[in-house]
C-alpha positions in Angstrom: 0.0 0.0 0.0 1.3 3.9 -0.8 0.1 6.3 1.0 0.5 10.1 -0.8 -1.0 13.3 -1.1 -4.5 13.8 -2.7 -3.7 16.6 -5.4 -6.1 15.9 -8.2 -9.8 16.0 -7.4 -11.4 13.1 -9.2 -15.2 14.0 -8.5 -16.3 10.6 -9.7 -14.0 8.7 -7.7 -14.3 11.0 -5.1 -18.3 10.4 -5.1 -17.9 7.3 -5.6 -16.0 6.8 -2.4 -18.3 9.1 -0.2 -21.4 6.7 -1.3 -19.8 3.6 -1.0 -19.6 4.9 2.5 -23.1 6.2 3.0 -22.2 10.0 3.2 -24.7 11.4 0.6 -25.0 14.4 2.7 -21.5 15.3 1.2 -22.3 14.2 -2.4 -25.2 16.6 -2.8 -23.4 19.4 -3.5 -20.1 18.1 -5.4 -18.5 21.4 -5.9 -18.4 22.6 -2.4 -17.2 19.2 -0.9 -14.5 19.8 -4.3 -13.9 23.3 -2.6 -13.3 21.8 0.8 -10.7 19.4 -1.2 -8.5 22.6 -2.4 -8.7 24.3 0.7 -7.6 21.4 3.1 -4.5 21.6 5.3 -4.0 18.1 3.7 -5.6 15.1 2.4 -3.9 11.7 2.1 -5.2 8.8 -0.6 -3.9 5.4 0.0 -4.0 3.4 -3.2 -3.1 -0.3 -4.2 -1.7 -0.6 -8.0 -2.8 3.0 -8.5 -6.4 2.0 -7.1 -7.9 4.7 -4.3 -8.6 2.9 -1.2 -10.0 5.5 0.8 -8.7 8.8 1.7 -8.1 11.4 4.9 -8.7 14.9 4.8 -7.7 17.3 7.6 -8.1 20.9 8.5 -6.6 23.3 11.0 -3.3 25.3 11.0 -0.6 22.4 11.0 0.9 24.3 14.1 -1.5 24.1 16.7 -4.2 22.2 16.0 -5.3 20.0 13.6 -8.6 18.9 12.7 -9.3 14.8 10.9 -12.3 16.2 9.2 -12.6 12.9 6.9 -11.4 9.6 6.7 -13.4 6.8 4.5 -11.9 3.4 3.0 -14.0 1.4 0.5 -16.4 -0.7 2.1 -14.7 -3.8 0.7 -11.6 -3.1 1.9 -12.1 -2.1 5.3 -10.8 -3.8 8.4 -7.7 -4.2 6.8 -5.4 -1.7 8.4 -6.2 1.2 5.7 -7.6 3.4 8.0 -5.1 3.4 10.6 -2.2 3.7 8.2 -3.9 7.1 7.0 -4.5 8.4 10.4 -0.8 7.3 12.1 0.8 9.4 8.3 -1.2 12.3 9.7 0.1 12.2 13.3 3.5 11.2 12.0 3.3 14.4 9.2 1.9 17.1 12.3 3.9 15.2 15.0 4.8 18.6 17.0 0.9 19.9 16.5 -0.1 19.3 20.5 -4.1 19.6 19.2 -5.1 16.5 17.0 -9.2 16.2 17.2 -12.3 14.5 15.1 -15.4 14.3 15.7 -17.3 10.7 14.8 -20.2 8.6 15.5 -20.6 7.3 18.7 -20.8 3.4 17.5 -19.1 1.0 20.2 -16.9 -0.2 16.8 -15.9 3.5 15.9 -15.0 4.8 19.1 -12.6 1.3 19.6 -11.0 2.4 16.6 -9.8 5.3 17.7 -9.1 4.8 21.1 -6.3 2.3 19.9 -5.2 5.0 17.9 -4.4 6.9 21.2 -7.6 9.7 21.0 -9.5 10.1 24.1 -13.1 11.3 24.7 -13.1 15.1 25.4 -15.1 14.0 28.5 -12.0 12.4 29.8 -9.5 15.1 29.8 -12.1 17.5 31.4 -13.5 19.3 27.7 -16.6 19.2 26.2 -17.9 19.8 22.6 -20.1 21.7 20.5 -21.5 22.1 16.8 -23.6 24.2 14.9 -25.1 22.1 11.8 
């Protein structure tokens, strides 16, 4: 597996991976999720024989904080390490940012995930959340 920077939006492939994955919200309005693309801090595809496996997008100011805004793998090739290889380049890549955060769904599978990854609930370093949708 190679993992390298995402340069070239490829809105097919790039909606094709945000369905596979159920996130239609996102594909509704192609150009502004092509906008988000190009102004990224950085987004990561990991690919097999030049195939896209799933990609990571962040956001944030690569100094002090960084925010994983997207990380999605093909349904078919999930649960094969993909994932984690994409998220441990980005904390490699911003290794001296002190602020890495996501926010996710609270499924007992998802939260496992990243908790081996070394995130923590904001409830258990004393923070809480907010979003305006």
């Amino acid at each position: 597996m190679e993992i390298k920077e995402y340069r070239n939006f490829d809105m097919t492939e790039v909606q094709r991976l945000y369905s596979s994955v159920g996130w239609q919200a996102y594909t509704e309005d192609m150009a502004a999720l092509q906008r988000g693309f190009e102004n990224s801090l950085l987004v990561l595809g990991a690919y097999e024989n030049g195939e896209l496996l799933g990609i990571i997008r962040t956001v944030g100011d690569g100094a002090t904080i960084l925010f994983i805004q997207d990380i999605l793998v093909f349904p078919e090739r999930q649960r094969q390490g993909i994932g984690r290889v994409l998220v441990k380049a980005v904390i490699e890549r911003f290794a001296d940012v002190r602020q890495v955060e996501l926010v996710t769904d609270n499924a007992p599978d998802t939260v496992a995930f990243y908790k081996a990854l070394g995130f923590r609930e904001l409830s258990e370093i004393g923070c809480c959340g907010f979003m305006r949708c």
